[in-house]
mmJSON file of the N, C-alpha and C atoms, coordinates in Angstrom:
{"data_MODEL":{"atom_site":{
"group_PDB":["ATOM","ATOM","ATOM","ATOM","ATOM","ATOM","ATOM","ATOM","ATOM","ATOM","ATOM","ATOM","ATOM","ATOM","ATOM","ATOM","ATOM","ATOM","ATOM","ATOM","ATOM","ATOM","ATOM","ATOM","ATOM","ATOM","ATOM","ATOM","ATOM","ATOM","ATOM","ATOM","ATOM","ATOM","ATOM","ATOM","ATOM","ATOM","ATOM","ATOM","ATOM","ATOM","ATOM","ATOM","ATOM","ATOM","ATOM","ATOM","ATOM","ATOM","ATOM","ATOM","ATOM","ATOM","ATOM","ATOM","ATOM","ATOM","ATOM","ATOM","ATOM","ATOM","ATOM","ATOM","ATOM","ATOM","ATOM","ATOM","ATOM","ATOM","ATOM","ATOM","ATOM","ATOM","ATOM","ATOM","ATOM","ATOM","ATOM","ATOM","ATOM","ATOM","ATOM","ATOM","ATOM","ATOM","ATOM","ATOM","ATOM","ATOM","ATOM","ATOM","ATOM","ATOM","ATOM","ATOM","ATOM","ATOM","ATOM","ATOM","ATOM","ATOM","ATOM","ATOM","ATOM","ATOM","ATOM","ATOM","ATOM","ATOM","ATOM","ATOM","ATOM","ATOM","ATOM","ATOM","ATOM","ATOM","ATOM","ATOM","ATOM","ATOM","ATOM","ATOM","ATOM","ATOM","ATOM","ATOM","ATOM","ATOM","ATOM","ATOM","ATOM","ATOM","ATOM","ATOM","ATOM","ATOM","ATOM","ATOM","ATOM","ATOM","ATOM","ATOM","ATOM","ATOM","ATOM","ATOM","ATOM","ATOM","ATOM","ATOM","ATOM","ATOM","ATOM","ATOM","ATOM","ATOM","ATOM","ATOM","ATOM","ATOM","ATOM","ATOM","ATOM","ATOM","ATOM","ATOM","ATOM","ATOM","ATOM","ATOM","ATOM","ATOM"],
"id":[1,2,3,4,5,6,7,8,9,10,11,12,13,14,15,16,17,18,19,20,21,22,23,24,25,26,27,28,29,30,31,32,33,34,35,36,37,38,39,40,41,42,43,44,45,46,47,48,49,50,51,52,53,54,55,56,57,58,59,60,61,62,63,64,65,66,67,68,69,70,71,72,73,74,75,76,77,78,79,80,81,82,83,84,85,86,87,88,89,90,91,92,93,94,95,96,97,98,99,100,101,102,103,104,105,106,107,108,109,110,111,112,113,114,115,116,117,118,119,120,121,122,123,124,125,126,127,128,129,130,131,132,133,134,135,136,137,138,139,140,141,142,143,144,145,146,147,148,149,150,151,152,153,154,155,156,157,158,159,160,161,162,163,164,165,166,167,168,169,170,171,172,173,174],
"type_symbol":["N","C","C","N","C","C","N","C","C","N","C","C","N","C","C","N","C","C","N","C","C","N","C","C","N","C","C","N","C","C","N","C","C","N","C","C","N","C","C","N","C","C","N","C","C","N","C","C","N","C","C","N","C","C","N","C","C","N","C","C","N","C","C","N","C","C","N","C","C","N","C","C","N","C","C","N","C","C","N","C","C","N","C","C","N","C","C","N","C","C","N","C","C","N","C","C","N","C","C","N","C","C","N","C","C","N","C","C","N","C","C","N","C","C","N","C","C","N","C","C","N","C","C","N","C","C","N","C","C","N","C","C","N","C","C","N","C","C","N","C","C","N","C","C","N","C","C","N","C","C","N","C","C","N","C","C","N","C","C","N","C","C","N","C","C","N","C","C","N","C","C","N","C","C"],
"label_atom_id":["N","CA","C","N","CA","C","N","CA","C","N","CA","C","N","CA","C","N","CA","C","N","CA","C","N","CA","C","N","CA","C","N","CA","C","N","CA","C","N","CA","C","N","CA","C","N","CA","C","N","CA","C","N","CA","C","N","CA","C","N","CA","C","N","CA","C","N","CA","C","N","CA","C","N","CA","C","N","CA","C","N","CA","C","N","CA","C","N","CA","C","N","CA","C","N","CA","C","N","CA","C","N","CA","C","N","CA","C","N","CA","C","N","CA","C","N","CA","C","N","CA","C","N","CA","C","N","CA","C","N","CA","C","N","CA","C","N","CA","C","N","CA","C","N","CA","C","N","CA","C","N","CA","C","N","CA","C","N","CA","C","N","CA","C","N","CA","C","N","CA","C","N","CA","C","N","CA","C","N","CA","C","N","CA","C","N","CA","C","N","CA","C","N","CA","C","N","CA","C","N","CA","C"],
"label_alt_id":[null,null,null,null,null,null,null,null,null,null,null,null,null,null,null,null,null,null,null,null,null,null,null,null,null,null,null,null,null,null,null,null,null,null,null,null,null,null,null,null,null,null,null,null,null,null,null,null,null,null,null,null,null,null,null,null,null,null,null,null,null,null,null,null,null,null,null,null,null,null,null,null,null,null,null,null,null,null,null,null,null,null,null,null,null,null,null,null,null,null,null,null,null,null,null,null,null,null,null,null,null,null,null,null,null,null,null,null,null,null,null,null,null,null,null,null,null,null,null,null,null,null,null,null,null,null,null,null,null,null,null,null,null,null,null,null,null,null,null,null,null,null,null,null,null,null,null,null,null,null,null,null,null,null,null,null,null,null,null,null,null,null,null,null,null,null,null,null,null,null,null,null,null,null],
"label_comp_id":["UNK","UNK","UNK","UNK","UNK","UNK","UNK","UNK","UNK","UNK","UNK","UNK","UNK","UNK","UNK","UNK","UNK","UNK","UNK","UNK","UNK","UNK","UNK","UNK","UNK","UNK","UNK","UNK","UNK","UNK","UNK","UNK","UNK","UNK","UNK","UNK","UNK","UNK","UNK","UNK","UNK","UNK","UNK","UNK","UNK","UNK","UNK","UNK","UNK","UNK","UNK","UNK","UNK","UNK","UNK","UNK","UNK","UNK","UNK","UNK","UNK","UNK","UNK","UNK","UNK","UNK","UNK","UNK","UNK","UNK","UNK","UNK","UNK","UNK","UNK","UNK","UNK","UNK","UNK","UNK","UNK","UNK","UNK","UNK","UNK","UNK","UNK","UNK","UNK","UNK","UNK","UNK","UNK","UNK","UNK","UNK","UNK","UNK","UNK","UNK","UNK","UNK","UNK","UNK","UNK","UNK","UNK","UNK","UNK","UNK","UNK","UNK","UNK","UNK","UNK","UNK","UNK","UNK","UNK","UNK","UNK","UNK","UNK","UNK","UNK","UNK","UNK","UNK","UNK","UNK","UNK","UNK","UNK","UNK","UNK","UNK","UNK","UNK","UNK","UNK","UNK","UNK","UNK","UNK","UNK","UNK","UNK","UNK","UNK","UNK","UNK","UNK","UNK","UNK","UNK","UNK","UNK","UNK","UNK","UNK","UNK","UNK","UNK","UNK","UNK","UNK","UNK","UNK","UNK","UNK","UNK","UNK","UNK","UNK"],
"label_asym_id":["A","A","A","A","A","A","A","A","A","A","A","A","A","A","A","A","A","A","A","A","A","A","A","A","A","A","A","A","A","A","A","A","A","A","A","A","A","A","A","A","A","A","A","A","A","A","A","A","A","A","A","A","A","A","A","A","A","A","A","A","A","A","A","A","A","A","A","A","A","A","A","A","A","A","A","A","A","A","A","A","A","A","A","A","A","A","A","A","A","A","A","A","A","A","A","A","A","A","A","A","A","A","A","A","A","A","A","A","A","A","A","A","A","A","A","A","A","A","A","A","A","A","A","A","A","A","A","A","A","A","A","A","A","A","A","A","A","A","A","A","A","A","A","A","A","A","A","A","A","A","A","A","A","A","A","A","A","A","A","A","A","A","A","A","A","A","A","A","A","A","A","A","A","A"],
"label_entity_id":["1","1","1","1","1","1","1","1","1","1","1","1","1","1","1","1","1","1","1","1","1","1","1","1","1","1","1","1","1","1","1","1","1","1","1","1","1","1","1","1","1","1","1","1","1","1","1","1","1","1","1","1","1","1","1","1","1","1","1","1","1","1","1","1","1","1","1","1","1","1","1","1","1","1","1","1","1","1","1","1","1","1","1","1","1","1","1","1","1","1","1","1","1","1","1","1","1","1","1","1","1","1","1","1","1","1","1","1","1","1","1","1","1","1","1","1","1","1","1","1","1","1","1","1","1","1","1","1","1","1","1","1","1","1","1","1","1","1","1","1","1","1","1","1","1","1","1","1","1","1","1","1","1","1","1","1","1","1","1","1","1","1","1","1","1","1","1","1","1","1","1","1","1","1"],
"label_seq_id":[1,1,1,2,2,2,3,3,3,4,4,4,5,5,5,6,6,6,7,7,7,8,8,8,9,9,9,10,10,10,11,11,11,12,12,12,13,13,13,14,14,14,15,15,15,16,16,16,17,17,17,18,18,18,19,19,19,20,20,20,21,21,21,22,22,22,23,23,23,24,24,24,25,25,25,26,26,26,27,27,27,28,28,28,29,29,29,30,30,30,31,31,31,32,32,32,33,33,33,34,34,34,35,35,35,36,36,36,37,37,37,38,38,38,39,39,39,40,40,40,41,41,41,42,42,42,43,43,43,44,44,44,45,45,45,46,46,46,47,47,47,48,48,48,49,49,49,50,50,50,51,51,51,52,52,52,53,53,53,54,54,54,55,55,55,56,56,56,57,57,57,58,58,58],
"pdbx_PDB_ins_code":[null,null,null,null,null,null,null,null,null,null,null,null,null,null,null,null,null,null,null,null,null,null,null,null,null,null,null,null,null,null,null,null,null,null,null,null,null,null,null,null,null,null,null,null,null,null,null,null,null,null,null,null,null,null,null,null,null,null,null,null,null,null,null,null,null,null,null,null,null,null,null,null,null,null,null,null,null,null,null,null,null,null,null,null,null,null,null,null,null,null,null,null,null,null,null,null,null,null,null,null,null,null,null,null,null,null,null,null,null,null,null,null,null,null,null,null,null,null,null,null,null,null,null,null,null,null,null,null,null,null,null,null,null,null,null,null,null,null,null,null,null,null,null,null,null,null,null,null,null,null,null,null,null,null,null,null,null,null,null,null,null,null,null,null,null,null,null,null,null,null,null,null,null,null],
"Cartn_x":[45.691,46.983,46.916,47.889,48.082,48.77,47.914,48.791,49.818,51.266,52.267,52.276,52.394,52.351,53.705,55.111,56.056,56.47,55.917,55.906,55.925,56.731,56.586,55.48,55.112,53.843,54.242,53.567,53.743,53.846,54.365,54.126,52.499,52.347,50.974,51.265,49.903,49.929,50.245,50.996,51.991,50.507,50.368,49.586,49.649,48.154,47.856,48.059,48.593,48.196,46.439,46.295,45.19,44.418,44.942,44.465,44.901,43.919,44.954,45.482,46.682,47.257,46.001,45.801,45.227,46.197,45.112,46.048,44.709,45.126,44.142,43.904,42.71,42.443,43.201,43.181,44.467,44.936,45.885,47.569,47.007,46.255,45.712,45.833,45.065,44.196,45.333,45.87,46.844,45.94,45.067,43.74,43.568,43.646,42.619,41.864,40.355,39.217,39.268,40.235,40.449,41.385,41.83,43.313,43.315,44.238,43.916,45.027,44.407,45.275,45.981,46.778,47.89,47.069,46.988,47.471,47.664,48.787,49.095,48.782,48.268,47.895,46.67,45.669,44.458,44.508,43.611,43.788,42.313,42.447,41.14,41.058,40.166,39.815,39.059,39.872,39.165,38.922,37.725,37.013,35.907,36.037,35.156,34.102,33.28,31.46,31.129,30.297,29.887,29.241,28.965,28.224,29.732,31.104,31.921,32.461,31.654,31.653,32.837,33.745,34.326,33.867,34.609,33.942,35.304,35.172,36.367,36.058,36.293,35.764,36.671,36.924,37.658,37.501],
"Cartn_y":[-48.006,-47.46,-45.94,-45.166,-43.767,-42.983,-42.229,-41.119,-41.012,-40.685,-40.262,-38.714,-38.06,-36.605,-35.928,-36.952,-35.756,-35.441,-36.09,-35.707,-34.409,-33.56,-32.325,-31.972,-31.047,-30.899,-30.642,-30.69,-30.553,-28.992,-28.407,-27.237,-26.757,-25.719,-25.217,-25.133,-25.329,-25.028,-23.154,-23.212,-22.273,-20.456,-20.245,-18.579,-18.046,-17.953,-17.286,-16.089,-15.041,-13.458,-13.149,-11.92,-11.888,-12.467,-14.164,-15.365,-15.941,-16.149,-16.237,-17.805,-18.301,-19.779,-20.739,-21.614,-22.653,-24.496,-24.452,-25.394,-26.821,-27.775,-28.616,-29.177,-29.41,-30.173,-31.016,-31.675,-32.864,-32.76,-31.783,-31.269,-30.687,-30.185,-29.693,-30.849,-31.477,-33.025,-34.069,-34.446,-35.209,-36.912,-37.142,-38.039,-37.829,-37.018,-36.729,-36.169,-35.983,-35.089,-34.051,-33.997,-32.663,-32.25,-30.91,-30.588,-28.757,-28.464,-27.376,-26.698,-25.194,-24.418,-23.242,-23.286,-21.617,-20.48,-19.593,-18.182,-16.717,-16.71,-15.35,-16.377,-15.819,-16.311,-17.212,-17.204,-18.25,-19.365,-20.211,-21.694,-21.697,-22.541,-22.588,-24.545,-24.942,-25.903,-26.035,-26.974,-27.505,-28.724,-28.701,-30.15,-30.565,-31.982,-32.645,-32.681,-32.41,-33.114,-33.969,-35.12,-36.094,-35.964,-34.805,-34.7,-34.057,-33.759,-33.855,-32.218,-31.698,-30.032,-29.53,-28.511,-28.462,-26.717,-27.259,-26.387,-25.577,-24.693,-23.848,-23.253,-23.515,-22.686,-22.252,-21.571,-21.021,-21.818],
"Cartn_z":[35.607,35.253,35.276,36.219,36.052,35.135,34.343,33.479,33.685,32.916,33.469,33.256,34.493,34.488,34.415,34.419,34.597,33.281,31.976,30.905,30.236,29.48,29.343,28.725,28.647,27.404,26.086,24.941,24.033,22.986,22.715,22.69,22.205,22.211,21.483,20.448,19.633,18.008,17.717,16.687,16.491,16.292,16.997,17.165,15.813,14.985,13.652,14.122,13.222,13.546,13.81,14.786,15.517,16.159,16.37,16.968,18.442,19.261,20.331,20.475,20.591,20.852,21.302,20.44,20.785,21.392,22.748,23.249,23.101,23.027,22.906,24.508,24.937,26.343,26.44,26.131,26.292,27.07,26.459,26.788,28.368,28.621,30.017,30.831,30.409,31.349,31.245,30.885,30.213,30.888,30.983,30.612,32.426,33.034,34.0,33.548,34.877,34.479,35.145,35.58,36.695,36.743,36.685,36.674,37.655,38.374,39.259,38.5,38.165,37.672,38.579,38.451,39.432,38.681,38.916,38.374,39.509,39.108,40.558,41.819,43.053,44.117,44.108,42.475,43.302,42.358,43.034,42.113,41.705,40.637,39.791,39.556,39.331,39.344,37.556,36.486,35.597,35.151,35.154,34.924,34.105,33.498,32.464,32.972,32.592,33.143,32.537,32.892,32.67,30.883,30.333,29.304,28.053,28.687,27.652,27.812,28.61,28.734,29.571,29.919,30.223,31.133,32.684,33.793,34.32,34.693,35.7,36.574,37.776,38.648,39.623,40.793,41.313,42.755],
"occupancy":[1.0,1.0,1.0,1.0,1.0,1.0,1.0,1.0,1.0,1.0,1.0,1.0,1.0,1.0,1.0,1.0,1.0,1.0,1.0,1.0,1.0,1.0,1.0,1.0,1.0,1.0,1.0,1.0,1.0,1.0,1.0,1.0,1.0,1.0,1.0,1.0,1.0,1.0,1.0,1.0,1.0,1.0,1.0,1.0,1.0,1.0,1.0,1.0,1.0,1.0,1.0,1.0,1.0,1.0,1.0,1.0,1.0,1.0,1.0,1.0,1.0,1.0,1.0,1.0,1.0,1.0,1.0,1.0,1.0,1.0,1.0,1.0,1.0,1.0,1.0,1.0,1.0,1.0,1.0,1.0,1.0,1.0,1.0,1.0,1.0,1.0,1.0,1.0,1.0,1.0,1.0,1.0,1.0,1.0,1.0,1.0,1.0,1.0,1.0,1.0,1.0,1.0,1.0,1.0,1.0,1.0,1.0,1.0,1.0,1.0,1.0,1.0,1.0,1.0,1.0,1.0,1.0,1.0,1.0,1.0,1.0,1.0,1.0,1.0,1.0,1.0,1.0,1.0,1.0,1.0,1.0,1.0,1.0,1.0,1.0,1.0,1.0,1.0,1.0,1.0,1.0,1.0,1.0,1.0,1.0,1.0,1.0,1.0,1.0,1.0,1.0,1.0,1.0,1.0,1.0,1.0,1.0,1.0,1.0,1.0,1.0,1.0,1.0,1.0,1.0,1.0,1.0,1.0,1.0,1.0,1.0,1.0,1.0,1.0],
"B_iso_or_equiv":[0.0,0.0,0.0,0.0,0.0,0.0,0.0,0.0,0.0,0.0,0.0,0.0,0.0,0.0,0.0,0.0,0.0,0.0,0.0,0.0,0.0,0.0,0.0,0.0,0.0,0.0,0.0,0.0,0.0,0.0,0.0,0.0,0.0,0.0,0.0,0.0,0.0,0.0,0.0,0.0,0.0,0.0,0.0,0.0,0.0,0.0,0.0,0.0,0.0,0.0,0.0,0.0,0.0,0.0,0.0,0.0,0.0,0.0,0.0,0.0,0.0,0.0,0.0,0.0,0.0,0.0,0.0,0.0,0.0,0.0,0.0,0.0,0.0,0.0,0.0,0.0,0.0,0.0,0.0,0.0,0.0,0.0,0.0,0.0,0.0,0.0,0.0,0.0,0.0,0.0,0.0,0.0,0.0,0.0,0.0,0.0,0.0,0.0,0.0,0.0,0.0,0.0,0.0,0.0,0.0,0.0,0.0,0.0,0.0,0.0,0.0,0.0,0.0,0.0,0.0,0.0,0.0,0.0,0.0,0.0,0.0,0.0,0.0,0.0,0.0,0.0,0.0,0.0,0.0,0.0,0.0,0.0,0.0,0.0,0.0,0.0,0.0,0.0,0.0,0.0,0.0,0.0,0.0,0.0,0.0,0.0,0.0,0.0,0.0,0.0,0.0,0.0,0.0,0.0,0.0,0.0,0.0,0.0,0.0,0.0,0.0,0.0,0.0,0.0,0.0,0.0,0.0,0.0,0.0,0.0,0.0,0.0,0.0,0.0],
"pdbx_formal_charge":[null,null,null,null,null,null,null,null,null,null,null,null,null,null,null,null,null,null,null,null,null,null,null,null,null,null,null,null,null,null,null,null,null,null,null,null,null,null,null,null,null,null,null,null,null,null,null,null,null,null,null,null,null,null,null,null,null,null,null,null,null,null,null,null,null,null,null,null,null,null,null,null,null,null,null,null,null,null,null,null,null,null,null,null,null,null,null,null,null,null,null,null,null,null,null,null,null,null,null,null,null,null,null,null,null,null,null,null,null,null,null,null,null,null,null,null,null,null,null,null,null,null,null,null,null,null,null,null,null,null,null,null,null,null,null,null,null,null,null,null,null,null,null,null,null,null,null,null,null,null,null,null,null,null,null,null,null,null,null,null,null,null,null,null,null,null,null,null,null,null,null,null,null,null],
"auth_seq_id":[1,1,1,2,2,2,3,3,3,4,4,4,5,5,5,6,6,6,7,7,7,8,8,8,9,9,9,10,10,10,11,11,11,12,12,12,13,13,13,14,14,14,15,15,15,16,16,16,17,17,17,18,18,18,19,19,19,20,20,20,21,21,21,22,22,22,23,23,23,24,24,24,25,25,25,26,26,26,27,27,27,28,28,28,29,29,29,30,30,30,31,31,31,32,32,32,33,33,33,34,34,34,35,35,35,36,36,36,37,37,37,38,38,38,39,39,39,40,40,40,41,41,41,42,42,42,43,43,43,44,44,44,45,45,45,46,46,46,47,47,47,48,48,48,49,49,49,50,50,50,51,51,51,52,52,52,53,53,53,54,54,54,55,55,55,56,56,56,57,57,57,58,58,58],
"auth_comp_id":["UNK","UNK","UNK","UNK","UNK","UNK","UNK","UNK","UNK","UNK","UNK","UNK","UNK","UNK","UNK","UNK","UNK","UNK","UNK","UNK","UNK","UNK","UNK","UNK","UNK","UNK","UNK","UNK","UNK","UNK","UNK","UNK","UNK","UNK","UNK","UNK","UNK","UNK","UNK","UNK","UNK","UNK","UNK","UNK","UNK","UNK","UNK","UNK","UNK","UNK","UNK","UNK","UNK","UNK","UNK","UNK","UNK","UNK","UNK","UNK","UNK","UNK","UNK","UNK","UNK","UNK","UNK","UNK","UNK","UNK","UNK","UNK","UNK","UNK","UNK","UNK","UNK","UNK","UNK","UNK","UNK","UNK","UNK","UNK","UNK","UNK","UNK","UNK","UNK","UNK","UNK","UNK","UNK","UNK","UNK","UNK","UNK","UNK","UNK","UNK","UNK","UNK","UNK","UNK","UNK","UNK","UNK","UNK","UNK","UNK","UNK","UNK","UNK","UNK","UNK","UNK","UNK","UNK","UNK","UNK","UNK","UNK","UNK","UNK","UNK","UNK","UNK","UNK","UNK","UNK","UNK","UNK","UNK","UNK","UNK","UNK","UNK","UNK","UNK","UNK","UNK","UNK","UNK","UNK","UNK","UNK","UNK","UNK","UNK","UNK","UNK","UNK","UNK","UNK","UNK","UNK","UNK","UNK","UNK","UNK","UNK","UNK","UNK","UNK","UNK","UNK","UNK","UNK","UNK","UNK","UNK","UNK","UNK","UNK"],
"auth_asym_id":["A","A","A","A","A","A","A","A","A","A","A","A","A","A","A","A","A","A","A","A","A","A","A","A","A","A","A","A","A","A","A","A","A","A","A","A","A","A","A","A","A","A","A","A","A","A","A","A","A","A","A","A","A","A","A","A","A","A","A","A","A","A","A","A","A","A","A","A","A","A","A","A","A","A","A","A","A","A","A","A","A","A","A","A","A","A","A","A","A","A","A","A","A","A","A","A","A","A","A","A","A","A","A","A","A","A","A","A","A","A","A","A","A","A","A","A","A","A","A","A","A","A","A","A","A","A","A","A","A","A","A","A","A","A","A","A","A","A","A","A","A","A","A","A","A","A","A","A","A","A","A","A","A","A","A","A","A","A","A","A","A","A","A","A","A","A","A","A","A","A","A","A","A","A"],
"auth_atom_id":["N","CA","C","N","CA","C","N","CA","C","N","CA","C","N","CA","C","N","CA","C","N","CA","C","N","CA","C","N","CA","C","N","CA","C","N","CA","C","N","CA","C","N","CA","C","N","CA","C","N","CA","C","N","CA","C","N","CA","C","N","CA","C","N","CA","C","N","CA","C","N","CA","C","N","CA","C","N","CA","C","N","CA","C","N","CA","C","N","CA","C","N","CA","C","N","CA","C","N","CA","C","N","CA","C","N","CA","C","N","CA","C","N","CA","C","N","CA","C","N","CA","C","N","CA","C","N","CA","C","N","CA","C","N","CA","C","N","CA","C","N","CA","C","N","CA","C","N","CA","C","N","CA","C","N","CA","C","N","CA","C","N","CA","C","N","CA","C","N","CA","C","N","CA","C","N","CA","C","N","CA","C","N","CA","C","N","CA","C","N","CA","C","N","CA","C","N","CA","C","N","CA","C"],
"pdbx_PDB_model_num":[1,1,1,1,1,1,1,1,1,1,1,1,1,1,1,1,1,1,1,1,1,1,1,1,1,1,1,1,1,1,1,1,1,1,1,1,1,1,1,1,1,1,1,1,1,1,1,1,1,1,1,1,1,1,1,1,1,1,1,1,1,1,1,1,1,1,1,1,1,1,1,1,1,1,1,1,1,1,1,1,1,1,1,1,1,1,1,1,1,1,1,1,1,1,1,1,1,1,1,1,1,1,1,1,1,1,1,1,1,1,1,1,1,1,1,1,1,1,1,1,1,1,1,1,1,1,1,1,1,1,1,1,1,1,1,1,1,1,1,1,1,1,1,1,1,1,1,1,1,1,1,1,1,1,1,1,1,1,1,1,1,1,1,1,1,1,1,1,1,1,1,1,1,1]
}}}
């Protein structure tokens, strides 16, 4: 069974002063292990490793 992805996300937990917004993986992955991120012109690639760790690479 496939995730449903057109789901909105959930907002982020609300930003402490001097803290930067914490978003939980989850909300990234939405139960993939891989998810390709935009930013400006390049794409980045993030992903689970087999040991729970979490990778980004370009």
């Amino acid at each position: 069974m496939q995730p449903n992805t057109n789901q909105p996300m959930p907002p982020a937990a609300p930003a402490v002063a001097g803290l930067p917004p914490r978003i939980d993986s989850n909300q990234l992955l939405r139960g993939h292990r891989t998810v390709e991120i935009e930013h400006g012109e390049q794409r980045y690639t993030l992903r689970v490793t087999k040991d729970n760790k979490l990778i980004l690479t370009k």
